[in-house]
C-alpha angles and dihedrals in degrees: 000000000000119000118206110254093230127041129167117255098258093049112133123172121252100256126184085215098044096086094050090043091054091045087050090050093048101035118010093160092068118116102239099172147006137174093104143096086290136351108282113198130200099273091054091039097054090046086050088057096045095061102043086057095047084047094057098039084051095051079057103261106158119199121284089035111132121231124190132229118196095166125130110231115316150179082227094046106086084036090060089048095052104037084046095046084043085054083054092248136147111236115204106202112207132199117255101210085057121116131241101256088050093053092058098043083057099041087050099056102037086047101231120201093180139033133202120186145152124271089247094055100046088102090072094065095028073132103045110228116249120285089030110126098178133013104201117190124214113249130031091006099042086045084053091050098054093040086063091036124111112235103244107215089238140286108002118264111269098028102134131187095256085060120104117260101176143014105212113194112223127163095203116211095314135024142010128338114288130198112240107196109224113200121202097243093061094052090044091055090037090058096051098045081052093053088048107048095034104040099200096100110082124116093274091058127128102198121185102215107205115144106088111265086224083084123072092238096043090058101047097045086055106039101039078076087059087045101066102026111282137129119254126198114211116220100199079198140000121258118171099216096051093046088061095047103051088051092056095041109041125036107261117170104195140355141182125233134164124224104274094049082070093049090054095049094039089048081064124126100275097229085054095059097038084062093058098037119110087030109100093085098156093045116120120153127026116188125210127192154128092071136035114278109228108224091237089072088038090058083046097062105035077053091057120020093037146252124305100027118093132079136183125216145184134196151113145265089242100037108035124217104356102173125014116199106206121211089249 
């Protein structure tokens, strides 16, 4: 990648990682994420990251080397995005209800020297695909990786905001997976433009993090709260009725669904839902995507939830948000 050849003192590169390490530098106490076994805040978020990039340059990864996820949703999961792109790695997200035979065709043709995956879903890669020098698996084996790992001082030196981030595997609308390169500059943007438009992604921000974060929307919608100093709760699955519940019962200000997460809420035992409804007093912005909404559920939630807080958006993997339908 070229670098002009002039650039003004205070320019800094547009890095996925740079929001969460300056909200780690002003206010590490602050809780970032929970939905764990316990509440991790910046300042244990960011050393966390810091070890998991000075462990894989250390294993001998070199910028521009792709690593796999296969992992349902979480609490390591957005750790694992920002200390690899720091590394300068590619991270190939893969989807965890693939096959087998899918994850190494995926491994194999993005050429992955490393996998991460959950404990449920070692069995997929029991035989490692080729190319892949260690499978590490979260929990007691990734803990023991970071334990041994050097902190790394932050993003390498060179990574620049042109640079890939992330390899994200959709297979469109025909055919077979295919890897769609995300630099750092378009999430970046993507993150502000969010912040903007949706207005539920300050500091002060409670955000229920649902879709899984092996989809490119998934992913955005839960770590541009990280981004920019929130605190995100991880869902490791969806479950109607606990998604109502924790937004009547803790003060979430804004969550992403797809259309058939409403379905499934809306297809609830009436007398469930009546109890709940009315609670989600801090609630200010839902997000649908990834489908169109039919205006029967959007009737349902504007019924329910409120007026002025849901928007509809469309977009791609390789393009972002494209279209935002805003609740006037």
């Amino acid at each position: 990648m070229s670098r002009p050849a002039e650039r003004p003192l205070t320019y800094r590169p547009m890095l996925l990682s740079a929001g969460m390490h300056a909200v780690a530098a002003r206010t590490p106490g602050k809780v970032a994420m929970t939905g764990g076994p316990a509440p991790r805040t910046y300042g244990e978020l960011m050393a966390r990251v810091r070890r998991l990039t000075g462990g894989v340059i250390r294993h001998g990864l070199r910028q521009g080397d792709r690593v796999a996820i296969l992992a349902y949703n979480c609490i390591e999961y957005p750790e694992l995005v920002i200390g690899l792109s720091d590394a300068g790695a590619v991270t190939a997200t893969l989807n965890p209800r693939s096959t087998a035979h899918e994850v190494r065709v995926a491994c194999e043709d993005c050429n992955a020297r490393l996998l991460f995956v959950s404990p449920a879903l070692a069995d997929l890669v029991a035989t490692p695909p080729a190319g892949v020098e260690r499978v590490i698996v979260l929990g007691n084996d990734y803990e023991a990786f970071l334990a041994t790992s050097p902190e790394a001082p932050g993003p390498i030196a060179g990574l620049e905001e042109h640079d890939p981030f992330s390899l994200v595997y959709s297979s469109g609308t025909t055919g077979h997976p295919k890897g769609i390169v995300l630099p750092h500059r378009s999430r970046v943007l993507t993150f502000h433009a969010m912040a903007m438009e949706f207005g539920c992604y300050g500091p002060d921000d409670l955000h229920l993090g649902i879709a899984p974060m092996a989809h490119g929307a998934g992913l955005a919608f839960s770590l541009a709260t990280l981004f920019f100093g929130g605190t995100l709760h991880v869902l490791p699955k969806f479950d109607a009725g606990e998604v109502v519940e924790l937004l009547a019962t803790r003060p979430f200000t804004g969550t992403f669904m797809v259309p058939t997460h409403f379905q499934q809420i809306f297809a609830l035992e009436p007398a469930f839902l009546e109890r709940h409804r009315g609670q989600a007093k801090a609630l200010r912005t839902i997000m649908s995507n990834a489908a169109a909404l039919p205006m029967v559920l959007k009737e349902k939630i504007i019924a329910y939830w409120g007026e002025g807080l849901l928007f509809e958006c469309y977009g791609s993997t390789e393009a972002g948000i494209v279209t935002s339908l805003r609740p006037q």
